[in-house]
N, C-alpha and C positions, 0 to 999 in steps of 0.2 A: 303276661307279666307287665307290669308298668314300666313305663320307659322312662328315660331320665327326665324327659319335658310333662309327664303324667301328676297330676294334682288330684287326691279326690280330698271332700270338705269334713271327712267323717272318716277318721281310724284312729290305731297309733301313731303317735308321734316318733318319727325317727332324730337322729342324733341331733342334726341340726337345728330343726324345731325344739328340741333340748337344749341345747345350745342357747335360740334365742330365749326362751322361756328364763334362761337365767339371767341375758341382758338384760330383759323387761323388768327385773324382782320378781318375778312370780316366782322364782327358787332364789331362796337367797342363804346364806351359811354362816355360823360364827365365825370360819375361816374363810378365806376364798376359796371357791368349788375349783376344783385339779381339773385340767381336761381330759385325766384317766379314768374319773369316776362316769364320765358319758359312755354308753354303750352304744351298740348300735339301735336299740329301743329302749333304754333304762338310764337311770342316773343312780348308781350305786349310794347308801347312804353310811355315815360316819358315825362312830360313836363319839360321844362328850365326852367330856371329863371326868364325870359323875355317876355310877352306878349305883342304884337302891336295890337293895335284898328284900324283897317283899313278902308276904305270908303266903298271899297266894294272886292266881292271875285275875283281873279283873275288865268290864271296860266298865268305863264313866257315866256312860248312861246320856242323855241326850240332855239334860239341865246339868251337867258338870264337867269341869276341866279335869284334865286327868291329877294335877296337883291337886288340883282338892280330894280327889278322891286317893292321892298317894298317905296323905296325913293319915286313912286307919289303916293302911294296909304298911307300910313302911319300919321293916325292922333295925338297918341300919346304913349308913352312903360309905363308898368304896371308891376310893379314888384311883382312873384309871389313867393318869397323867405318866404315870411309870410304870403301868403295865399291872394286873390283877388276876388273882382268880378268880374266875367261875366254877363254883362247883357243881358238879354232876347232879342232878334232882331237885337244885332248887331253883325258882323263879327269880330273875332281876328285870329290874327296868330302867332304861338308860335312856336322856334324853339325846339322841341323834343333833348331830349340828347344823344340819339343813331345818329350813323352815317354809311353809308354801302360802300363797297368795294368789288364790285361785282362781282362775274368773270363769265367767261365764263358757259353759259347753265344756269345759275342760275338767275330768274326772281323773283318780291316780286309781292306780290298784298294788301294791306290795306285793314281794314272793322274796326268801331266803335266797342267795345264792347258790352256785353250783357245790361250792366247799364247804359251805355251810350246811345244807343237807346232808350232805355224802359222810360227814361227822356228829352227821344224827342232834345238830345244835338245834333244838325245835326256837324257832323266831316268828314276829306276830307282828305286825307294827298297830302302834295306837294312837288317835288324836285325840284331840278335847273333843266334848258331846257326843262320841262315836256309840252307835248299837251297834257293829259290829267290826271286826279286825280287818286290817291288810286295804281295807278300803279308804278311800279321800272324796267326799261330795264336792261335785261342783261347789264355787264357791268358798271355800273351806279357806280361814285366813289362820293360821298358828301354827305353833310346836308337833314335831313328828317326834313319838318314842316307841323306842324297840323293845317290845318283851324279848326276855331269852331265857331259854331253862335247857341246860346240855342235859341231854337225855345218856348219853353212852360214857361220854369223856369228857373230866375236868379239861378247860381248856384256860389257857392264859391270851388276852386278852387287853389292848391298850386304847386309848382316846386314838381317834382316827380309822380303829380297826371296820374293813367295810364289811358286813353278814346279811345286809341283805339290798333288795334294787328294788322300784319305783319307776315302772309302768305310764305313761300318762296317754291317756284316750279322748279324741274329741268327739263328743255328737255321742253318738250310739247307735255304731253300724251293728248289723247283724252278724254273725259267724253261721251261717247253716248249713244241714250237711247238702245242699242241693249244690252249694257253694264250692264246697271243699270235696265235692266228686268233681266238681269242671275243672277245678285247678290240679286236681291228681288226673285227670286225662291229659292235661296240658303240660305239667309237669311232675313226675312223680313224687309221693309226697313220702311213700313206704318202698321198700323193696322185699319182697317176700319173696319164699321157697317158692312160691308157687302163681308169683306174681299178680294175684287179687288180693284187692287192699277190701278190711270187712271198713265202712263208712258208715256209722249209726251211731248217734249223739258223739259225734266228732271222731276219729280216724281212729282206729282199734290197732291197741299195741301189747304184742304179748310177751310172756317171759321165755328165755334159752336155757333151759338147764340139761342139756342133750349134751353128750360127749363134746368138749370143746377139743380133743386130742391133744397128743404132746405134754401129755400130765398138766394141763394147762387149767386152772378151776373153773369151775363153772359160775361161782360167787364167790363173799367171803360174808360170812357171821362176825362181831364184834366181840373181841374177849372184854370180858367183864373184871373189874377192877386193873386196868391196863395205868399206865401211865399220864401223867398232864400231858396235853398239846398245846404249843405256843404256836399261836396262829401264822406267826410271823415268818415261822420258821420253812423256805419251802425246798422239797426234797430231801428231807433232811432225817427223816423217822423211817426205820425198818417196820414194814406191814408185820412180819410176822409177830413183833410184840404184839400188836394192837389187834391183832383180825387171825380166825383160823379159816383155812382156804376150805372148798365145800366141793365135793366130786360129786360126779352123777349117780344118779338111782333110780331103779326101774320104778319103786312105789313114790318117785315124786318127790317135794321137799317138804319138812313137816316145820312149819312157822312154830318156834317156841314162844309165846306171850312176853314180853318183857325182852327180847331179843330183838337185836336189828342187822340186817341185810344188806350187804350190796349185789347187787343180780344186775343182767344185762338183756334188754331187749332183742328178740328172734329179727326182728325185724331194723333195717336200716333206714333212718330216719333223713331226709332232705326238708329245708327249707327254705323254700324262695326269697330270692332280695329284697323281694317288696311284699313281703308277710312275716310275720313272728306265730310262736305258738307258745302253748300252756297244757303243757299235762294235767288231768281230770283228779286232784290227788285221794279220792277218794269215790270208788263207785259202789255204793248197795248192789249192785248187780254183779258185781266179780268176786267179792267174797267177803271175809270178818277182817280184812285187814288194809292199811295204808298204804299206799306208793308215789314217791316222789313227793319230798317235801319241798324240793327247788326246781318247782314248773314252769321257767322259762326257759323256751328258747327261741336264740336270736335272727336273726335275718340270716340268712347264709350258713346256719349250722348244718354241715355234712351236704352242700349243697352243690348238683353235678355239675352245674356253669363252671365253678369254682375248681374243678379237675377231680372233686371227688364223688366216692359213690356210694354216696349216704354215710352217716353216722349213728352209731345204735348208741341209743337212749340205755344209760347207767340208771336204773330203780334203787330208789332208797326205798327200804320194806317192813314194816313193822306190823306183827298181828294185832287184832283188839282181843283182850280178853278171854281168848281159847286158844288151844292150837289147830292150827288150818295147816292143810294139806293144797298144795300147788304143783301141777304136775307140768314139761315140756310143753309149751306149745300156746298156755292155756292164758285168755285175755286179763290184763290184769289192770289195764288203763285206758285213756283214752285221749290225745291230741284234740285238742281245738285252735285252727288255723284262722288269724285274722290279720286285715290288710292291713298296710301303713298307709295314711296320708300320701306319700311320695319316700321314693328311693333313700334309704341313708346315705349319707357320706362313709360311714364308716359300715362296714361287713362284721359276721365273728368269724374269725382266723386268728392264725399264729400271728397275721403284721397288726395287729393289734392288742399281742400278750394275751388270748384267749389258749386257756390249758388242755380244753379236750375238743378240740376240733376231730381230730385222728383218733379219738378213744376205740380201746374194746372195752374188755372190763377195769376201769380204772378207778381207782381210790382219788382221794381228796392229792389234790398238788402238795399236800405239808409231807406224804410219803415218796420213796424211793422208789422207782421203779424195778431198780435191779430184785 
């Protein structure tokens, strides 16, 4: 593990390096940036004021800014000054209040939040000249904007609301798994039944859908035509409108297409203070379907220094195009573990308002737990 005096010249950037990066301008905001929005490796980003309802999703393409490319695609602005819907199925694009000035060696990468996934909010972020989403090249000087298209649930939505977090990487260390077997001998990375972690193209993590006992679910399905959600709002919505709870079965669980999931990993998840991770959300090799649209996690999530022992990874789950069959046991993702620069200042825990430190199977923070 790195110690508190350890430097290396190549990783993520933890809070502090965050931190300066905004003293410098290299992040700067319409507002001034809250020190709530730093994480222990992310800077959470904000919505504008301004939401476009678009026709459909797009990127710019490598000779355009994304305004220019918003002029055909642009059906009409929505102002989110006092709060707005989003409706269910279709595409907007908001410009974020943060803006980056990138310089040399320093790379971003985007991922939705934890509540943002878990409510099936699909988010993307886009720059000027990008070929492709969620990424920031070195170098990169302009406007960050957020696609979003709620897949399950109309949600309500206001300027400042945060959906997704920003990543920043120096250099271009490796991740490999020769890597991340020395650090799971040294510090475990998974906790299994049977205490062998499978390590091939990044730490293998699978689903629990085995009797949890105590009439206790195993997941929960999303009811369909349910209620708005005001983001804002937390603890404050009864699951059972929203979500029908999912018991166990000998033949497995059968993915309905157009349906989405929350499920819980067999496995208990640790990560070291001086590494972050990212769930694989998408493997050809596990099956026809997605998992986990909010693949970060933070320094110290479920981490045993910390007094705990492990935390199991909540799957957001959605089929492609058929229905798939997913049985106990069976891999459905993959962790890829990479270092920071040096130690964060700041951990993910409770003393920093992080909501599922402690999770089993837990819905988005806008519900009840009772």
């Amino acid at each position: 593990m790195t110690t508190p005096s350890s430097r290396h010249s190549t990783g993520l950037l933890p809070s502090q390096e965050i931190r300066k990066l905004i003293a410098d301008g290299v992040v700067t905001g319409d507002r001034p940036i809250d020190d709530e929005q730093i994480q222990p490796a992310s800077l959470d980003l904000r919505l504008g004021p301004v939401a476009y309802r678009i026709r459909a999703s797009f990127l710019p393409g490598s000779r355009n800014t994304v305004a220019e490319k918003m002029a055909n695609f642009t059906m009409h602005e929505i102002d989110l000054t006092g709060g707005a819907v989003l409706e269910k199925g279709c595409v907007y694009l908001v410009p974020v209040m943060e803006r980056l000035a990138l310089k040399r060696r320093i790379t971003a990468l985007a991922n939705p939040k934890s509540s943002t996934g878990r409510l099936d909010i699909f988010t993307r972020l886009i720059t000027d000249r990008a070929t492709e989403f969620e990424r920031v090249p070195e170098g990169y000087a302009g406007p960050l904007y957020a696609e979003i298209s709620p897949r399950t649930f109309s949600v309500l939505v206001r300027m400042g609301t945060r959906l997704s977090q920003l990543r920043f990487r120096r250099g271009a260390p490796s991740a490999t798994d020769a890597a991340m077997r020395r650090l799971h001998a040294s510090e475990p990375l998974v906790q299994t039944e049977d205490q062998n972690a499978v390590i091939e193209r990044g730490v293998a993590i699978s689903v629990d859908l085995g009797s949890a006992g105590n009439d206790t679910p195993i997941g929960y399905r999303a009811k369909k035509h349910a209620d708005l959600i005001d983001l804002a709002k937390i603890a404050h919505y009864d699951r059972r409108d929203f979500w029908e709870p999912l018991t166990p079965s000998p033949r497995g669980l059968v993915l309905n297409p157009d349906d989405f999931y929350i499920l819980a990993s067999k496995e208990s998840v640790s990560v070291p203070p001086d590494h972050a991770a990212e769930m694989v959300p998408y493997d050809p090799w596990t099956g026809e379907f997605r998992v986990h649209y909010a693949g970060f996690f933070d320094p110290g999530f479920g981490h045993r220094a910390g007094g705990g022992q492990g935390t199991r990874a909540v799957l957001e789950v959605r089929s492609h195009d058929v229905p798939f069959v997913i049985e106990d046991g069976q891999i459905v993702g993959r962790l890829i573990y990479e270092r920071l620069t040096e130690l964060p200042e700041k951990l993910y825990g409770t003393g920093i308002g992080s909501s599922y430190q402690r999770q089993g199977l837990t819905l988005s923070k806008q519900f009840r737990s009772d």
